[in-house]
C-alpha positions as CSV (number, residue, x, y, z in Angstrom):
1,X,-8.4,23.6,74.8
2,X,-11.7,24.4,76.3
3,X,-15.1,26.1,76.1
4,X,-17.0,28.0,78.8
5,X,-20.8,27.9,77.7
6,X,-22.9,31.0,79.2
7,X,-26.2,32.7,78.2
8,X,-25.9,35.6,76.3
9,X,-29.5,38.2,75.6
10,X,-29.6,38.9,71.7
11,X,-32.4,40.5,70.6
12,X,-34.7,40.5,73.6
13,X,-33.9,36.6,74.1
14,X,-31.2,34.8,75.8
15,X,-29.2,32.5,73.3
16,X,-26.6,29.7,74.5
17,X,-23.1,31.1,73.3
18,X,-19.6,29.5,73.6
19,X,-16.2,30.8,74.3
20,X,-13.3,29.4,73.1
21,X,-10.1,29.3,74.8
22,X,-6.6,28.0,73.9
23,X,-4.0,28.1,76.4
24,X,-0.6,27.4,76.1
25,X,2.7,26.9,77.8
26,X,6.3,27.7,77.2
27,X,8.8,25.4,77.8
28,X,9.8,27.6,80.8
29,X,6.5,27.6,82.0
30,X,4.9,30.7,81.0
31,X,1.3,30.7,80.3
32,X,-0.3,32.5,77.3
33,X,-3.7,32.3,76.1
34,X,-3.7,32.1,72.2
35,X,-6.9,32.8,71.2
36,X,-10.8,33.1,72.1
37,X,-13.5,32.9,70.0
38,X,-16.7,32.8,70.5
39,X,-19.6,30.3,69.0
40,X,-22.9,29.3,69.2
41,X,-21.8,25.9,70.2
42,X,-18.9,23.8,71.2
43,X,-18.0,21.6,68.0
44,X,-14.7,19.6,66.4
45,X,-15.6,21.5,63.4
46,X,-15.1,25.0,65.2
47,X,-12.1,23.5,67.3
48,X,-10.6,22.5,63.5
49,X,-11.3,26.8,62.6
50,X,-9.4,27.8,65.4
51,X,-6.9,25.5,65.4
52,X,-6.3,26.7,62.0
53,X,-6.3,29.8,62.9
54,X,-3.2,29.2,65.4
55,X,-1.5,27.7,62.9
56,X,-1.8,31.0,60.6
57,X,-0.4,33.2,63.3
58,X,2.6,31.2,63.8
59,X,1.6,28.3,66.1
60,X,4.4,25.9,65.1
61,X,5.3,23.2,68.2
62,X,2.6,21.6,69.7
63,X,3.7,18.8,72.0
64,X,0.8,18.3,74.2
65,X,-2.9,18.7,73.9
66,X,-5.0,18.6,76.8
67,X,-8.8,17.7,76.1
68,X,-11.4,16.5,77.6
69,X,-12.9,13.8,74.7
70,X,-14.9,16.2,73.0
71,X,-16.3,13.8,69.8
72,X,-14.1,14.1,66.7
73,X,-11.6,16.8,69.1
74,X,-8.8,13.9,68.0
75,X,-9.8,14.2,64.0
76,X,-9.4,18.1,64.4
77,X,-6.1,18.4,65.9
78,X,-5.0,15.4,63.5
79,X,-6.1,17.3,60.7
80,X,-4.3,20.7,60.6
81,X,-0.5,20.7,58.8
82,X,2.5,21.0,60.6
83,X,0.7,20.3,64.0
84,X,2.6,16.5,65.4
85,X,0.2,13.8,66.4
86,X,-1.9,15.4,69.4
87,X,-1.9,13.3,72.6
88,X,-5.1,13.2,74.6
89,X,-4.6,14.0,78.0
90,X,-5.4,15.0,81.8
91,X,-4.1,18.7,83.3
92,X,-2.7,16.6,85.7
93,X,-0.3,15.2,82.5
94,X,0.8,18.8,82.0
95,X,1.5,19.3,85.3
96,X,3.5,16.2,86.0
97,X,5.1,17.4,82.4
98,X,6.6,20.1,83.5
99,X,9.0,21.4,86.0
100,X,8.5,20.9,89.9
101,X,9.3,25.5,90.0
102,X,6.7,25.8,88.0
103,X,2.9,27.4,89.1
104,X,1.1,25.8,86.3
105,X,-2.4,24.8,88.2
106,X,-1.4,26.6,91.3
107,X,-3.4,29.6,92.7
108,X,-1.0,32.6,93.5
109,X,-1.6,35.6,95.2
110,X,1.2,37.7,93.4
């Protein structure tokens, strides 16, 4: 879970926008990006929105979150139903988490 900030021109002005972006990964190691969204800043109350949001289209087993401290991120991910206790972690976590064949963090040219 993360949020790429950029400037954006609305209405003869540039605005500060965020986007949104969940990734996840299989138990096999497959990586799919569950949502993006975009904002007008990062917030735990928008990460709680989307989070929900997962949740609606079928999100069910969560057993990592990887976060960077984001104030209140914790109380979000705590806060949606049917999501376990979220663990606060480093990429590094997933990729020690997950098997050696596996090109999680890796830059391929395939």
């Amino acid at each position: 879970m993360d949020a790429i900030h950029y400037k954006a021109k609305e209405d003869h002005r540039y605005v500060a926008k965020a986007a949104y972006v969940v990734l996840g990964i299989t138990m096999d190691g497959r990586k799919d990006i569950l949502g993006v969204w975009i904002g007008e800043h990062e917030s735990s109350k928008f990460w709680l929105n989307a989070l929900n949001d997962l949740k609606s289209r079928g999100v069910m087993d969560v057993y990592l979150f990887c976060t960077y401290g984001l104030c209140g991120m914790m109380q979000a991910i705590q806060a949606v139903p049917c999501i376990p206790t979220a663990v606060s972690s480093a990429a590094s976590s997933i990729r020690s988490a997950l098997p050696p064949d596996t090109s999680v963090g890796r830059i391929s040219n395939r």
